[in-house]
N, C-alpha and C positions, 0 to 999 in steps of 0.2 A: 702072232699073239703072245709067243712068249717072249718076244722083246717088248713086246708093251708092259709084260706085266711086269718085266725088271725092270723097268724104265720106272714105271709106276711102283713098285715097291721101294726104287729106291729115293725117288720121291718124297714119299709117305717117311722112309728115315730122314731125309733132307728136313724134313718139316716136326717130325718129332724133334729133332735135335734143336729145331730153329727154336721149336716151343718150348723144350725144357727150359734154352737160355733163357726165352721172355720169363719165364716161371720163375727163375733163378734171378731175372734183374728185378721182378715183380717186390721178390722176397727180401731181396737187399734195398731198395726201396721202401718198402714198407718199415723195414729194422733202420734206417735210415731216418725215416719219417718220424717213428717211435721215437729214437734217440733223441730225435731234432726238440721234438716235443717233453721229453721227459727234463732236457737239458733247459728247454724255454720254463718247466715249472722251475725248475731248480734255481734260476736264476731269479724269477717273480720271487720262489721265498729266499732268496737271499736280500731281492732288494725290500723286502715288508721288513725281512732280519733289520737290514743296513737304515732303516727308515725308524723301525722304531728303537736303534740302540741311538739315534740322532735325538727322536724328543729325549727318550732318557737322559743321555749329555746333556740336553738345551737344560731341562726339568733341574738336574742336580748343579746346574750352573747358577740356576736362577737362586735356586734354595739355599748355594753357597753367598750370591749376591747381597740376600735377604739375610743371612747370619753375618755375615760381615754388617752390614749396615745396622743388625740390631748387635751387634759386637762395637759397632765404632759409641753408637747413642748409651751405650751402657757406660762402655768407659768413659763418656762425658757427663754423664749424670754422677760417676762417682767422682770425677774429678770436682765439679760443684758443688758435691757431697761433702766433698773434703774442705773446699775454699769456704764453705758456710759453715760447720766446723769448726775450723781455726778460725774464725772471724766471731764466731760464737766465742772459746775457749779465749782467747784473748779480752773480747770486751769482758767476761766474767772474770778474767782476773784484775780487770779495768775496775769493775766494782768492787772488788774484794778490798783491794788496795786501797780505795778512798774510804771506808770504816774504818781498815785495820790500824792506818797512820793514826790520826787520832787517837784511836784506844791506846796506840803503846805509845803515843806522849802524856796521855792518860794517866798512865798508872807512872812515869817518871814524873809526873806533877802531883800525883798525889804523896810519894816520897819526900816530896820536896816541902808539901803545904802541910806538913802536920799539925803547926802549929797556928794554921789558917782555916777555921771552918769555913769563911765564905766562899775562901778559893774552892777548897775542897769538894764543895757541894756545888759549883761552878763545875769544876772538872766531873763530879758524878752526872751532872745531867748533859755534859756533851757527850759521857762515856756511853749513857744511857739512851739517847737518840743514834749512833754507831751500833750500839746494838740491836735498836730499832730497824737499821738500815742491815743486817747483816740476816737479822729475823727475814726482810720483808726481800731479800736476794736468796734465803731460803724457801720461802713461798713461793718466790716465784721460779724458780728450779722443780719445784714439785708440783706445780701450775703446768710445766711446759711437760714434764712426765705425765701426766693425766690428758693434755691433749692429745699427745702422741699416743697414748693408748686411748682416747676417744672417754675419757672420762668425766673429763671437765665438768663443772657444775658452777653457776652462778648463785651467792646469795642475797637474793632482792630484800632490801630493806627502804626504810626514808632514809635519808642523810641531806645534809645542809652543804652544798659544793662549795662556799665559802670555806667553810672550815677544813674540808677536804684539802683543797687547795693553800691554805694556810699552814698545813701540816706539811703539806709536802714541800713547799717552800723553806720550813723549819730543815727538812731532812738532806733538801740538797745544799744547803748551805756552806758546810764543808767542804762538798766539796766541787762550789762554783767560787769560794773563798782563794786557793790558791791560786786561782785564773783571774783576780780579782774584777770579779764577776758579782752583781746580785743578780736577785732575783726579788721583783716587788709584786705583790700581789692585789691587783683592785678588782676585787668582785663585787657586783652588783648586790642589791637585795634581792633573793631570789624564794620563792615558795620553795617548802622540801623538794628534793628529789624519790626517785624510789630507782633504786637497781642495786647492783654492786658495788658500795663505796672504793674497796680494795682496788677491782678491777680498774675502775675508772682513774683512779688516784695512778698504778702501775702505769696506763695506758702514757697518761698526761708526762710522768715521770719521764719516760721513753722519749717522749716527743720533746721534754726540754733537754734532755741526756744528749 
């Protein structure tokens, strides 16, 4: 009996000891498992991190995309800006030039005709349709200011397009004269008009210019 029971106690330590290991591989296991897992979150938010610093790149790629494209359309609009401009600036010195010749042979013919009234008053009414024309390139400079700011105003009246027409014919004269150029005018009969004589008379001007 008492070999059994050393037998059997030592047994019972044989199996405690077995058990503590399982207890202890249980344990590392478990911390193992934990780990396994805390490491698998870690990685899920790194890859949401790694996902969403991606749209953001994509995001501020696009937005640079988008600024360059309204960065290129700007500088092409001011480049036009500028070609309409100088293309402006020039034909206005284009008109400038065709009164002001005249005027200053003008007053060298008026020097010269003193003792010529018919010349004289010859020279005052071309001097005085140049300034007609110099009036009617300041109007229309302050026309084009008034659209730009949205001012514009028509004033409707009758007027007779013949005569309209006839005038304007009188004005470009000079200066379709060095290009030895006329300009003849056959209007019909026509019942009054009613609008903007000015305007209309500007418009026509343009379209022979």
């Amino acid at each position: 009996l008492a070999v059994f029971v050393v037998v059997l106690a030592a047994r019972l330590r044989v199996a405690a000891t077995h058990i503590g290991e399982l207890r202890a591989q249980r344990d590392r296991d478990v911390e193992t498992l934990a780990k396994s897992r805390q490491e698998a979150l870690q990685r899920s938010s790194m890859d949401d991190e790694l996902q969403r610093l991606q749209t953001a790149l994509s995001d501020a790629q696009a937005a640079l995309a988008t600024g360059r494209a309204e960065r290129d359309a700007a500088i092409r609009d001011a480049e036009v800006a500028h070609g309409q401009r100088h293309a402006f600036l020039a034909g206005l010195a284009h008109d400038l030039r065709n009164p002001l010749a005249p005027l200053s042979n003008g007053i060298e013919l008026l020097r010269l005709t003193d003792h010529d009234p018919a010349g004289r008053l010859r020279t005052r009414g071309i001097m005085e349709r140049q300034v007609g024309n110099l009036m009617r390139i300041a109007d229309e400079l302050s026309d084009l200011a008034r659209l730009s700011g949205r001012h514009a105003t028509l004033q409707q009246a009758s007027f007779d397009l013949g005569a309209v027409l006839r005038t304007l014919a009188g004005r470009l004269e000079a200066t379709l004269r060095p290009q030895e150029m006329t300009l003849q005018v056959d209007a019909p009969a026509l019942p009054p008009l009613r609008g903007d004589a000015q305007r209309i008379a500007q418009a026509i001007g343009h379209l022979v210019d």
